[in-house]
C-alpha positions as YAML, in Angstrom:
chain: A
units: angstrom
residues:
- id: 1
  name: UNK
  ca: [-18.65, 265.47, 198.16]
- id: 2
  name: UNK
  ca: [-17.22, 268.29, 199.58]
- id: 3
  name: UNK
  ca: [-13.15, 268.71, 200.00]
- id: 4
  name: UNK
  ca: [-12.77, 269.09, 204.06]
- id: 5
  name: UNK
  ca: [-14.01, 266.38, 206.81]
- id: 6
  name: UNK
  ca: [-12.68, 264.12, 209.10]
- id: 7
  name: UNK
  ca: [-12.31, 260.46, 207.73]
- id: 8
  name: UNK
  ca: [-12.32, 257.89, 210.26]
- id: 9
  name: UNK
  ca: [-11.04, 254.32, 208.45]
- id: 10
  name: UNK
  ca: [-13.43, 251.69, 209.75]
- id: 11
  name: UNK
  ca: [-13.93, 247.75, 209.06]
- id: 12
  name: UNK
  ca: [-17.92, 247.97, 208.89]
- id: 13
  name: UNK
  ca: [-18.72, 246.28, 211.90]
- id: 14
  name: UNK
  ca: [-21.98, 246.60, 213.73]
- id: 15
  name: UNK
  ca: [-20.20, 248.45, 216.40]
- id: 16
  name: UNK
  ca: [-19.00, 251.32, 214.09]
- id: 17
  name: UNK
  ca: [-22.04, 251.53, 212.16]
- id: 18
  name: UNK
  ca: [-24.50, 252.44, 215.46]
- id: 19
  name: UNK
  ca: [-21.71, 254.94, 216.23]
- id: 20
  name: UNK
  ca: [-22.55, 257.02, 213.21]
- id: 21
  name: UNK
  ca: [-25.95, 256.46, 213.47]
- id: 22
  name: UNK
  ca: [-26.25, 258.36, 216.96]
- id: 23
  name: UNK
  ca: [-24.50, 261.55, 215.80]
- id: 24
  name: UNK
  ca: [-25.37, 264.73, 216.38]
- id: 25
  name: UNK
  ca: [-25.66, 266.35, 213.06]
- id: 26
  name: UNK
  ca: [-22.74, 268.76, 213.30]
- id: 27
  name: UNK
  ca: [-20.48, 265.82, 213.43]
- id: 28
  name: UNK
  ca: [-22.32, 263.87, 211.04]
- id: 29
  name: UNK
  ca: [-22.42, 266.96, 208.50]
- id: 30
  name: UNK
  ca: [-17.77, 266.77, 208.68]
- id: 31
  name: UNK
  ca: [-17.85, 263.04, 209.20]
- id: 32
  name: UNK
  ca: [-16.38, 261.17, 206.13]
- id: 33
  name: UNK
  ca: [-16.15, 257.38, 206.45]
- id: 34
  name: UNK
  ca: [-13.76, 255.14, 204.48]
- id: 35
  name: UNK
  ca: [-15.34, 251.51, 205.05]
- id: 36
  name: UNK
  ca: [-12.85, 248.79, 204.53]
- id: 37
  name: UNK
  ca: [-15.25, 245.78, 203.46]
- id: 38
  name: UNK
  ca: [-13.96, 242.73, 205.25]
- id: 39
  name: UNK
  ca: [-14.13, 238.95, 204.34]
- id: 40
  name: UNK
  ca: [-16.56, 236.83, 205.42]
- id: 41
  name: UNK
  ca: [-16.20, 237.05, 208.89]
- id: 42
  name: UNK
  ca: [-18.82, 236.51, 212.53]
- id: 43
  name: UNK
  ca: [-21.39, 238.60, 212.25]
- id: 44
  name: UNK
  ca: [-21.89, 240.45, 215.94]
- id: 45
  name: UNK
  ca: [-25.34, 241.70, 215.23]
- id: 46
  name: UNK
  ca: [-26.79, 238.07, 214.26]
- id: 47
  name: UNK
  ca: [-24.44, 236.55, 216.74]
- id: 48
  name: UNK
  ca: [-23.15, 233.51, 213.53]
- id: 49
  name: UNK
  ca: [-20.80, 233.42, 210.88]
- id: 50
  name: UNK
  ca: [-22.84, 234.06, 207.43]
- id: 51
  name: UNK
  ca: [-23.22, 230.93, 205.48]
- id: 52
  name: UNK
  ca: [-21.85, 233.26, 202.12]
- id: 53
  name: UNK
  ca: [-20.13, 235.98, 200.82]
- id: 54
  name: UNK
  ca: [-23.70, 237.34, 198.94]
- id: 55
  name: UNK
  ca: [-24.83, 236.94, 202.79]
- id: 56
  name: UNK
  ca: [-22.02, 238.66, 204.36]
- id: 57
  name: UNK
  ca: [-21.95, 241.58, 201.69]
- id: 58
  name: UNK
  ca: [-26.00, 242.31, 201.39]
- id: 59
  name: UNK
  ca: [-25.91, 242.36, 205.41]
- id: 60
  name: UNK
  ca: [-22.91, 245.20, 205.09]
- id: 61
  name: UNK
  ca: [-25.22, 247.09, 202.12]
- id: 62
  name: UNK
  ca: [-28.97, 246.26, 204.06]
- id: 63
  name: UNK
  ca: [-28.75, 246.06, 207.69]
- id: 64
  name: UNK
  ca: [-25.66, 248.47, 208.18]
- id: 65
  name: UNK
  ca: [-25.06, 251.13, 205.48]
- id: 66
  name: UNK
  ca: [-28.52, 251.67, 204.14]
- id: 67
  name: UNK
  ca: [-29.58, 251.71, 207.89]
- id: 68
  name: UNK
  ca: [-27.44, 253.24, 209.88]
- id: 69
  name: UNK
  ca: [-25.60, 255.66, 207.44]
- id: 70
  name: UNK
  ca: [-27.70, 256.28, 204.58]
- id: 71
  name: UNK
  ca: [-25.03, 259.00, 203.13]
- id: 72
  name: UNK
  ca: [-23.30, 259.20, 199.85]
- id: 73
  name: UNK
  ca: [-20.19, 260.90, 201.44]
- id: 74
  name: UNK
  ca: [-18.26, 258.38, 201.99]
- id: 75
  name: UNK
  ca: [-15.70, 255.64, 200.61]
- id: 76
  name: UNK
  ca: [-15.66, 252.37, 199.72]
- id: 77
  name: UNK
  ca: [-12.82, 250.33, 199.61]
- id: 78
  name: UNK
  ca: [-13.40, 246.18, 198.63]
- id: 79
  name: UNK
  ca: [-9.36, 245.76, 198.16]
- id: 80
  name: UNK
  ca: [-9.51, 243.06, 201.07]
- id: 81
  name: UNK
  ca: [-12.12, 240.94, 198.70]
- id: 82
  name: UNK
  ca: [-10.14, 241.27, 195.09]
- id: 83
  name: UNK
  ca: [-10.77, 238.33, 193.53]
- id: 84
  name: UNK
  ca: [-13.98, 237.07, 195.14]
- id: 85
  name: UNK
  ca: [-17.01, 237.01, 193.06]
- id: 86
  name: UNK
  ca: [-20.87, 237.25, 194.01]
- id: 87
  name: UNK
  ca: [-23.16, 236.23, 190.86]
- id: 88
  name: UNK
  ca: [-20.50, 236.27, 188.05]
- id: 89
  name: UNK
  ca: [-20.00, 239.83, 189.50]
- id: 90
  name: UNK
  ca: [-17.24, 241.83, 191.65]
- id: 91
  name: UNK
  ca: [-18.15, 242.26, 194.79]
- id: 92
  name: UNK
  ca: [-17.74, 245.98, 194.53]
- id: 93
  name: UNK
  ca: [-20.11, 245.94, 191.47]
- id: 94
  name: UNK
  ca: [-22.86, 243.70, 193.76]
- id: 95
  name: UNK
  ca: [-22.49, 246.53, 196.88]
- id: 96
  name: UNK
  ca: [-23.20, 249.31, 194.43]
- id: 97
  name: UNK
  ca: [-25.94, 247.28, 193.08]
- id: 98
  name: UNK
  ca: [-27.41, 247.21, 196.68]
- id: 99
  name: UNK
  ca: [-27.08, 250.70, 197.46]
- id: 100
  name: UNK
  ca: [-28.94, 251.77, 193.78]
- id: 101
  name: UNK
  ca: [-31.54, 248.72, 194.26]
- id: 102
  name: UNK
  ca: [-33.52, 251.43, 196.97]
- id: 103
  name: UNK
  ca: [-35.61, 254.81, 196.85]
- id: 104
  name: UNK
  ca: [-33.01, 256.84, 197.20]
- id: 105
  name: UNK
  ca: [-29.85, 255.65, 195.34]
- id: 106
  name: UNK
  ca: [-26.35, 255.91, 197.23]
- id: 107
  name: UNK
  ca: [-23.56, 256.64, 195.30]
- id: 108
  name: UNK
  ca: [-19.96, 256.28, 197.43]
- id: 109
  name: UNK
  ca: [-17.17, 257.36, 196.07]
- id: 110
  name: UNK
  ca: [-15.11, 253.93, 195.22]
- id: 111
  name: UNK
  ca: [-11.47, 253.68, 196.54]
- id: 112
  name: UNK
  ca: [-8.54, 252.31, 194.34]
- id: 113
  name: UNK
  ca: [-5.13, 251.49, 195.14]
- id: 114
  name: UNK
  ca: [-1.42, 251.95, 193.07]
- id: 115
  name: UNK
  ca: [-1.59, 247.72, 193.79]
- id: 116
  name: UNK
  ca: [-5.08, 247.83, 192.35]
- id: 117
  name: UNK
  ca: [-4.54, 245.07, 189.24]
- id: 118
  name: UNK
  ca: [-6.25, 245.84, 186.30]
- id: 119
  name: UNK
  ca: [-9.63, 243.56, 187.15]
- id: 120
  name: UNK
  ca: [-9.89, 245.41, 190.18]
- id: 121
  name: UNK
  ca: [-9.43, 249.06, 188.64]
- id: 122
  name: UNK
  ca: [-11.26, 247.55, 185.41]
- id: 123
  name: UNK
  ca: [-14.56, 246.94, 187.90]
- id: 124
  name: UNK
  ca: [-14.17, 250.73, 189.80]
- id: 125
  name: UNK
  ca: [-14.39, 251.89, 185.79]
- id: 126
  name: UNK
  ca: [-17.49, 250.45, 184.93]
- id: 127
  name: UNK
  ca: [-19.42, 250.89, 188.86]
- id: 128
  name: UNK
  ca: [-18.18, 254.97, 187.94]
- id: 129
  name: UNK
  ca: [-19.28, 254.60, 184.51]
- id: 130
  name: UNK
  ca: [-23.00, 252.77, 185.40]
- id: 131
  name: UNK
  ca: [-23.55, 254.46, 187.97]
- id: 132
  name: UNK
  ca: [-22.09, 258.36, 186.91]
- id: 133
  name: UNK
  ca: [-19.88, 258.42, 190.30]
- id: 134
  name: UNK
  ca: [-18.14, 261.99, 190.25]
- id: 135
  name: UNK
  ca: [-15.68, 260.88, 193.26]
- id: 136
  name: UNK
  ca: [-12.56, 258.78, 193.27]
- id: 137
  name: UNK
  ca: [-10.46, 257.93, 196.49]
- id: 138
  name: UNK
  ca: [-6.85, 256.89, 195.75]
- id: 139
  name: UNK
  ca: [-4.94, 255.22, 198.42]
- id: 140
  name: UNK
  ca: [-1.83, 255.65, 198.97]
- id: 141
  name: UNK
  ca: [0.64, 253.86, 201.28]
- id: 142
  name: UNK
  ca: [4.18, 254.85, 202.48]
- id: 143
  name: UNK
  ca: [5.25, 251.18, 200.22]
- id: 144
  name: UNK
  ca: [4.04, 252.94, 197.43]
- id: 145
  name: UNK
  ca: [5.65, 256.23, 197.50]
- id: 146
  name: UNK
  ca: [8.52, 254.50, 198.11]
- id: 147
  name: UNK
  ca: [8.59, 252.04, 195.23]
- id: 148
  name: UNK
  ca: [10.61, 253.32, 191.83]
- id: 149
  name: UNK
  ca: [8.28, 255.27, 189.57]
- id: 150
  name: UNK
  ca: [5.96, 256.81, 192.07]
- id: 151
  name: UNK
  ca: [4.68, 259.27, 190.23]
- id: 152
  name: UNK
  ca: [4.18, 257.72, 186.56]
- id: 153
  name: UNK
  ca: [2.47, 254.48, 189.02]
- id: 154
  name: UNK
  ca: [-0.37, 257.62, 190.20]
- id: 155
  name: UNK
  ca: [-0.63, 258.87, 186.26]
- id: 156
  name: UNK
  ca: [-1.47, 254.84, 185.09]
- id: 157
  name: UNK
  ca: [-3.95, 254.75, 187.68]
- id: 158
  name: UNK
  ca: [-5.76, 257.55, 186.99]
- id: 159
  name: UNK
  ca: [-5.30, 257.13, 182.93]
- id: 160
  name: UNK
  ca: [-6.88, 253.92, 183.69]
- id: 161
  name: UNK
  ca: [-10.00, 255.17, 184.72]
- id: 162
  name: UNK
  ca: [-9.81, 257.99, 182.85]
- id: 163
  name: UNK
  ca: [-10.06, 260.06, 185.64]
- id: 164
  name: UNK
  ca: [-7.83, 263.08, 186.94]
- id: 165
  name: UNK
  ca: [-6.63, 264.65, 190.06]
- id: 166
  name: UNK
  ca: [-8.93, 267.51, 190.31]
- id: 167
  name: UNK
  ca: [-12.00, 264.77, 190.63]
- id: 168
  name: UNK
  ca: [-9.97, 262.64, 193.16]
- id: 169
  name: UNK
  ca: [-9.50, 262.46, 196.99]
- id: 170
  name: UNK
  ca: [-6.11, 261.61, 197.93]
- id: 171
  name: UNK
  ca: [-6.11, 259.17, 201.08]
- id: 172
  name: UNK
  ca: [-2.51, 259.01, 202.46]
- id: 173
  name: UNK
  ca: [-2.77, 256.51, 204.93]
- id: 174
  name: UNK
  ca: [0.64, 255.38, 207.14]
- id: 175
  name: UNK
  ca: [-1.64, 252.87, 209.20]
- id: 176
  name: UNK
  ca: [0.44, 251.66, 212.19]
- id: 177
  name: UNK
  ca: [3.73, 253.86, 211.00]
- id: 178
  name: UNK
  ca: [5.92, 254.23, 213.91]
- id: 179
  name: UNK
  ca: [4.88, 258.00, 215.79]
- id: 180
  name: UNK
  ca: [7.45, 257.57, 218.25]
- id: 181
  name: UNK
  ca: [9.86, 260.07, 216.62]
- id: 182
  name: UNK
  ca: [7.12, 262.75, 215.51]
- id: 183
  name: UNK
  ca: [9.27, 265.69, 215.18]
- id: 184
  name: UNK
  ca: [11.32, 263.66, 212.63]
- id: 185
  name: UNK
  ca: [8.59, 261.54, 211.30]
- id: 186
  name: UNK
  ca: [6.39, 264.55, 210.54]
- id: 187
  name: UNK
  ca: [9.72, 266.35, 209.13]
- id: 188
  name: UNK
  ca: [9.93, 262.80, 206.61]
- id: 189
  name: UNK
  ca: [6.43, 263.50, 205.34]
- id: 190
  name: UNK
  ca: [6.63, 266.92, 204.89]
- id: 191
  name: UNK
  ca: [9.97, 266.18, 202.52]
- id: 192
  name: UNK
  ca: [7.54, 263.58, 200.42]
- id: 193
  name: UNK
  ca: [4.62, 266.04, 200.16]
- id: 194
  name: UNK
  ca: [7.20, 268.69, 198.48]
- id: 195
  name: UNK
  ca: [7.23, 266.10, 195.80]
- id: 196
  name: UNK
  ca: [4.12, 264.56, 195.82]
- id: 197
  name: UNK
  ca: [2.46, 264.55, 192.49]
- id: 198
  name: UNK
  ca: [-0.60, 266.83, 191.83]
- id: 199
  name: UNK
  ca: [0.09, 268.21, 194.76]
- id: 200
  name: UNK
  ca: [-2.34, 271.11, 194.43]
- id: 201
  name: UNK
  ca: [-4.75, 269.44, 192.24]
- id: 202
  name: UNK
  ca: [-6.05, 266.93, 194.31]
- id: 203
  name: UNK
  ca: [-10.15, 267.37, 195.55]
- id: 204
  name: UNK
  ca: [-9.17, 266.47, 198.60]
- id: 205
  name: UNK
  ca: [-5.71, 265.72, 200.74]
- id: 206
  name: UNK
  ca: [-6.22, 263.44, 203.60]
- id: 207
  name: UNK
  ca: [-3.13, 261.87, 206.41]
- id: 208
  name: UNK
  ca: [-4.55, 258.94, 207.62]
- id: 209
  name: UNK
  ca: [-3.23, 256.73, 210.49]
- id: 210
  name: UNK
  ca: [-3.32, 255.08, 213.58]
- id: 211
  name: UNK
  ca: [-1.36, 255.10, 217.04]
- id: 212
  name: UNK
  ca: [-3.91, 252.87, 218.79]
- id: 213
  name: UNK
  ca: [-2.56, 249.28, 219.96]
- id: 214
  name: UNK
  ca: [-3.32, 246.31, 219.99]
- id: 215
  name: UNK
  ca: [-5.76, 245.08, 222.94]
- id: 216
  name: UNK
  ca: [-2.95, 242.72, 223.66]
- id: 217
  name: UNK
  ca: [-0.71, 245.24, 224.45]
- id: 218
  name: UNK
  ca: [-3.09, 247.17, 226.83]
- id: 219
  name: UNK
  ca: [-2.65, 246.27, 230.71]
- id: 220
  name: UNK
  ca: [-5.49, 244.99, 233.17]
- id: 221
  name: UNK
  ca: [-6.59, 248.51, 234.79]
- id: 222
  name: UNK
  ca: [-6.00, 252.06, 233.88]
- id: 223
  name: UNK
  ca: [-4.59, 252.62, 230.65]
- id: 224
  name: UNK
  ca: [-3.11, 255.98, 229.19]
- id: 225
  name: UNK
  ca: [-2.15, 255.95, 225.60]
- id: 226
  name: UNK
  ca: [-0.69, 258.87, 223.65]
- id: 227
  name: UNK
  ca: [-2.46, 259.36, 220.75]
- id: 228
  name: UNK
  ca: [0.50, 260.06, 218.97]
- id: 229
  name: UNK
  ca: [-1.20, 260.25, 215.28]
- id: 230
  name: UNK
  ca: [-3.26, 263.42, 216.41]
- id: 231
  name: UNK
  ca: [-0.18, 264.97, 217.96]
- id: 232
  name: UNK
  ca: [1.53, 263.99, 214.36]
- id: 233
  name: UNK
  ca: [-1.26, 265.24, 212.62]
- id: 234
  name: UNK
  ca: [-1.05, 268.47, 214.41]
- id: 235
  name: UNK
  ca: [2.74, 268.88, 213.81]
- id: 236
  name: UNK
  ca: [2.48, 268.03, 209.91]
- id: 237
  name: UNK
  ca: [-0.38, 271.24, 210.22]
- id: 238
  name: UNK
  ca: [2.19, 273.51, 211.78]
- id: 239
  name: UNK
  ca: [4.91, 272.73, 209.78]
- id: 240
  name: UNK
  ca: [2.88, 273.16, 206.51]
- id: 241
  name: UNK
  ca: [1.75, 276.59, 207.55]
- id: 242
  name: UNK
  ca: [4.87, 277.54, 206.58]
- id: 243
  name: UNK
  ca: [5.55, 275.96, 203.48]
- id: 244
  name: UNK
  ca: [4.79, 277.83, 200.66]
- id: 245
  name: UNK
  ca: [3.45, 274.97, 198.45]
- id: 246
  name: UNK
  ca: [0.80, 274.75, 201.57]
- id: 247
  name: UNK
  ca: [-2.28, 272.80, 200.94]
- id: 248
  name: UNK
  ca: [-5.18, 271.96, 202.86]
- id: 249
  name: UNK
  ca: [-4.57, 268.46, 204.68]
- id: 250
  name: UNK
  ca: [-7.49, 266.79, 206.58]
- id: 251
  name: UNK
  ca: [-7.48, 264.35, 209.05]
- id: 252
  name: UNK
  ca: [-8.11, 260.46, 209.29]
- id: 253
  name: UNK
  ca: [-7.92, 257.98, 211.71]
- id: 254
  name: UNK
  ca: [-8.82, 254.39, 212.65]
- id: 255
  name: UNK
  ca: [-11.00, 255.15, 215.56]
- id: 256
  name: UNK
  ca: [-10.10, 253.29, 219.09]
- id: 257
  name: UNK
  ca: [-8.80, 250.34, 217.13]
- id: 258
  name: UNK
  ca: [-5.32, 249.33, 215.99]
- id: 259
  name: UNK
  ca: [-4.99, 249.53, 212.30]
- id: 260
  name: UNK
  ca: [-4.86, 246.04, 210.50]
- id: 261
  name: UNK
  ca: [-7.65, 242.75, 210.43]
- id: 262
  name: UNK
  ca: [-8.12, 240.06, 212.10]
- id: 263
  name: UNK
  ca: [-10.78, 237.40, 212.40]
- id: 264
  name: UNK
  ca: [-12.29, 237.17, 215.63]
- id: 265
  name: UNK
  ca: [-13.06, 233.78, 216.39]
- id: 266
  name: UNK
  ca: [-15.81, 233.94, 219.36]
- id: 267
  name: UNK
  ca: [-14.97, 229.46, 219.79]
- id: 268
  name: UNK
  ca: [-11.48, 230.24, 219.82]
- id: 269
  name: UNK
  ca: [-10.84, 233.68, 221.59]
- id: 270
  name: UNK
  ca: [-12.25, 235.46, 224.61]
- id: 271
  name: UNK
  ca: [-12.71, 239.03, 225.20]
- id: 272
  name: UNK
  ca: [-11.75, 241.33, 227.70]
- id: 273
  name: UNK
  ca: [-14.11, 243.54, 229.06]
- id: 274
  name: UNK
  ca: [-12.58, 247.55, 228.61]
- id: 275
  name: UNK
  ca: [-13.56, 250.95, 227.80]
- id: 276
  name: UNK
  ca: [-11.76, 253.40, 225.41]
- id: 277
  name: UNK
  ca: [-11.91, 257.20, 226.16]
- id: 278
  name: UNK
  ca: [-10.88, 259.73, 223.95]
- id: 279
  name: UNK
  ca: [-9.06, 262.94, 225.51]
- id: 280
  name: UNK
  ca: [-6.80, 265.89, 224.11]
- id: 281
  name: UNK
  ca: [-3.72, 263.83, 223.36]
- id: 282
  name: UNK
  ca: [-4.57, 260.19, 225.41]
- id: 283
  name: UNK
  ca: [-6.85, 257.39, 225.20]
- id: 284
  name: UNK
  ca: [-8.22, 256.76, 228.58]
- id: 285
  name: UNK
  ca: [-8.95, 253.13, 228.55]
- id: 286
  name: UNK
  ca: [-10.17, 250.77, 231.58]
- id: 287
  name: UNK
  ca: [-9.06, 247.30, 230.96]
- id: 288
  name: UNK
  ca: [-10.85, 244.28, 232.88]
- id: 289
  name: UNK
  ca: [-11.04, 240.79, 233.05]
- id: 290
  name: UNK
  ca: [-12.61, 238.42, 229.80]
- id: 291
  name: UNK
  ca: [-16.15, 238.20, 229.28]
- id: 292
  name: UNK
  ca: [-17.00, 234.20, 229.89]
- id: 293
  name: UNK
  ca: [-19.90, 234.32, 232.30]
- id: 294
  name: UNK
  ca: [-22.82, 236.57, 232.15]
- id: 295
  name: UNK
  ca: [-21.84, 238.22, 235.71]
- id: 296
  name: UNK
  ca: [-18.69, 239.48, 234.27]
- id: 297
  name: UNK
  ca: [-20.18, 242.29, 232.19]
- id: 298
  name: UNK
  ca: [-20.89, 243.90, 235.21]
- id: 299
  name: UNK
  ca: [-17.13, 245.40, 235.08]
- id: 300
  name: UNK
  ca: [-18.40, 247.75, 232.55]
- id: 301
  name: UNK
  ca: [-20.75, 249.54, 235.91]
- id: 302
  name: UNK
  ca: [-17.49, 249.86, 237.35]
- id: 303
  name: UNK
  ca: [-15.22, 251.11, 234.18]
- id: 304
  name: UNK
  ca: [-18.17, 253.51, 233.18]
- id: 305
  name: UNK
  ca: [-18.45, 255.14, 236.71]
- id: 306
  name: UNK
  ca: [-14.30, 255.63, 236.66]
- id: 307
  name: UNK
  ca: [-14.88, 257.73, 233.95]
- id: 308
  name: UNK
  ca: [-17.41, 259.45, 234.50]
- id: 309
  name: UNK
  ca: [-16.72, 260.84, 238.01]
- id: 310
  name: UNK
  ca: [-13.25, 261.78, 236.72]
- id: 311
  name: UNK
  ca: [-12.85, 265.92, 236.01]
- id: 312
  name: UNK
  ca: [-11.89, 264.77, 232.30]
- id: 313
  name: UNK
  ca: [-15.45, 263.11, 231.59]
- id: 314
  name: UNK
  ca: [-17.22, 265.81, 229.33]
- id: 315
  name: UNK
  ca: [-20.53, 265.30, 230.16]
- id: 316
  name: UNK
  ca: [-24.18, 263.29, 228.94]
- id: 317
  name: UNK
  ca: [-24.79, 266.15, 226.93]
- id: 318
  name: UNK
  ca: [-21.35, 266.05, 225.03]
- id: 319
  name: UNK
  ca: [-21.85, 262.78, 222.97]
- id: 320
  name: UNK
  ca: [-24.43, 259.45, 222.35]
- id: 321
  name: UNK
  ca: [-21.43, 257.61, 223.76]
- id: 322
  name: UNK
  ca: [-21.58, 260.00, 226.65]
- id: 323
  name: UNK
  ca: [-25.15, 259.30, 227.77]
- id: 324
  name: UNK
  ca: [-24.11, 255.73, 227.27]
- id: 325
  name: UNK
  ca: [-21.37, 255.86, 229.93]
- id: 326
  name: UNK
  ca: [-23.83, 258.23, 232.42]
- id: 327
  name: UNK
  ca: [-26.79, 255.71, 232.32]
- id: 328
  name: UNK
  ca: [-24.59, 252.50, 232.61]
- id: 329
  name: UNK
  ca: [-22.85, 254.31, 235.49]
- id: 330
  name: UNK
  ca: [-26.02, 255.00, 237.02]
- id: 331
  name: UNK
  ca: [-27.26, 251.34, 236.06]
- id: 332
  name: UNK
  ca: [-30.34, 252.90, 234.41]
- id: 333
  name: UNK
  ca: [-29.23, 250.41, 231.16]
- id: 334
  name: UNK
  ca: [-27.42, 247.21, 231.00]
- id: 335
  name: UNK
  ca: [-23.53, 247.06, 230.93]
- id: 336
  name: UNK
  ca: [-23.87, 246.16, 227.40]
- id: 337
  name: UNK
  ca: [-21.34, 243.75, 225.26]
- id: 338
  name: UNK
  ca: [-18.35, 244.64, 223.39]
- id: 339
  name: UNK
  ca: [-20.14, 245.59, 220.89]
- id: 340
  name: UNK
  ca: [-22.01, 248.14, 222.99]
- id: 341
  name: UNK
  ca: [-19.10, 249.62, 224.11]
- id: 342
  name: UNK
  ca: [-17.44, 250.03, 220.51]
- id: 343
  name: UNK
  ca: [-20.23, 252.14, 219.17]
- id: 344
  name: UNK
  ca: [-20.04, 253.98, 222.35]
- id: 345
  name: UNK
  ca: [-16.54, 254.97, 222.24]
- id: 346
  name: UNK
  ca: [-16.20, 255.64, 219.07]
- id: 347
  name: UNK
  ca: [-19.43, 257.74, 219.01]
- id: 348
  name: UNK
  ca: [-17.08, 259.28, 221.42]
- id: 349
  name: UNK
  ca: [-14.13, 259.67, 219.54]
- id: 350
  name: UNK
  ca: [-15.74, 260.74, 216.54]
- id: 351
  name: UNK
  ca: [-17.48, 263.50, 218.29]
- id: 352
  name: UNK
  ca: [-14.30, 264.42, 219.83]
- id: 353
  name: UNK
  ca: [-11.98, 264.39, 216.63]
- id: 354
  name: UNK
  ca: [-14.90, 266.36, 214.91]
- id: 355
  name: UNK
  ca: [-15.32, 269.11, 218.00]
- id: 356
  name: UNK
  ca: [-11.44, 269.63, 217.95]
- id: 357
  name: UNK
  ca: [-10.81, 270.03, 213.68]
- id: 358
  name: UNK
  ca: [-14.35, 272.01, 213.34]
- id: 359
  name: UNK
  ca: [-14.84, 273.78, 216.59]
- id: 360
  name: UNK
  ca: [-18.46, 272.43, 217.49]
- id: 361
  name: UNK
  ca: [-20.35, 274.83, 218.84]
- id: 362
  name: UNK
  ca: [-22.55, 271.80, 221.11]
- id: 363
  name: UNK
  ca: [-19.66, 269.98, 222.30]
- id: 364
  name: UNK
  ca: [-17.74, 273.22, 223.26]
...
């Protein structure tokens, strides 16, 4: 795996999945996914809940990751199903026995965490050992820098599994920190960096996070949303230029979602129908009305069209997502379901994020 790309922090949904699957190969080539493996939770692509956890997982490993990503550069992270247990096994040990169980063997770098109990880091040791994984994500959160013995916490971790900086990608990831103060916030970070341990050593260096809210908290229309975590991002870049301890820092993010998991309930909750467009520094994003008779995903004709006969659109040719939004304006497909419209704006955003950190010569 190499040490610069873009790592967008997804929950492997269906959604996410078909977005990386229609990318153009420059963005696929500086595209680094972490996948946060949820619980068992509704599956949109067989439209039911999975009767088990074996289900829930070999769908994640089968129908998603083997066949819609089919790359080795990326991270896994099962810290949302510690405990669980599929076959006497951990569930991270039954994904990597899923991705090895085909003709070409994946090997994802596993991610641990300073909270990691020794099972969990116990079970990363012996997938890394079986399975002679090279690559180590460690992920950190602001909680844990924070706590007393910061530093010595990082050592145990990586004694642990007898690994050591130089073989390890760093994942910073603030999550829904508060980017309202950025000149202050990035001023914070760049203080905790001057002490971070390893420093220099890591593989890798990534600043995750994510400024996107809550659907709740978006209004019924147009909706302009500063995407504060890329203008943080940006400012942590410029103030590190001139630090002399300067390291290369990549970018993360969580996509056109807010950070965090939930459930969705489809007997309990009802969707809206909405459309999330990423520009420079705002999210463009349509809101409509929920999605409870089939005549109502016709709002999507209407969002789609918005956008695309606005002067900010970038064109069919820019993105997958893109097209999407052309030919749905155009009603040459379907307005699509939620689902639809989360591959297509984050094939979008991806694209976008990718364009801006590595100059793409297509999307320019």
């Amino acid at each position: 795996m190499d040490s610069s790309f873009y790592i967008p922090v997804l929950k492997s949904k269906e959604g996410e999945f078909t977005a990386l699957a229609n990318l153009d190969q420059f963005t696929r080539k500086h595209i680094c996914p972490l996948f946060d493996v949820t619980p068992l939770e509704f599956d949109n692509q067989t439209g039911k809940k999975p009767k088990t956890l074996e289900e829930h997982i070999y769908n994640f490993c089968h129908k998603k990751f083997l066949k819609k990503w089919l790359n080795a550069d990326c991270f896994i992270d099962t810290f949302q199903l510690n405990g669980m247990q599929v076959h006497e096994m951990s569930c991270l040990e039954y994904i990597y026995l899923q991705l090895n169980a085909v003709l070409i063997p994946m090997h994802p770098a596993p991610v641990v965490r300073i909270k990691s109990d020794n099972a969990s880091i116990e079970c990363i040791r012996k997938v890394m050992t079986t399975f002679k994984i090279n690559d180590l994500g460690l992920r950190v959160k602001i909680e844990d820098i924070t706590a007393a013995g910061f530093t010595n916490n990082v050592a145990t971790v990586l004694e642990k599994l007898n690994f050591v900086a130089s073989d390890t990608h760093l994942i910073l990831d603030l999550a829904d920190s508060d980017f309202s103060q950025i000149e202050d916030f990035s001023d914070a970070i760049i203080a905790i960096l001057d002490g971070f341990p390893f420093l220099s050593e890591w593989k890798s260096f990534t600043i995750c996070s994510g400024a996107f809210p809550q659907t709740s908290f978006l209004r019924k229309g147009v909706n302009q949303v500063a995407r504060n975590d890329w203008k943080f991002f940006k400012e942590i870049k410029r103030k590190l230029s001139a630090e002399t301890y300067g390291r290369p820092v990549n970018y993360g993010d969580y996509g056109i979602v807010s950070p965090g998991y939930f459930e969705f309930d489809p007997l309990r909750m009802s969707r809206s129908a909405n459309i999330r467009y990423t520009l420079n520094d705002i999210w463009f994003v349509v809101k409509g009305s929920a999605l409870k008779k089939s005549t109502d995903f016709a709002q999507y004709i209407e969002q789609a069209t918005k956008i695309t006969t606005a002067d900010f659109y970038y064109g069919e040719a820019f993105s997958k997502g893109d097209l999407h939004l052309k030919n749905c304006s155009l009603k040459l497909i379907k307005p699509g379901t939620p689902t639809v419209w989360n591959w297509a704006g984050n094939n979008h955003h991806f694209t976008k994020v990718v364009s801006d950190l590595f100059s793409n010569p297509r999307a320019a």
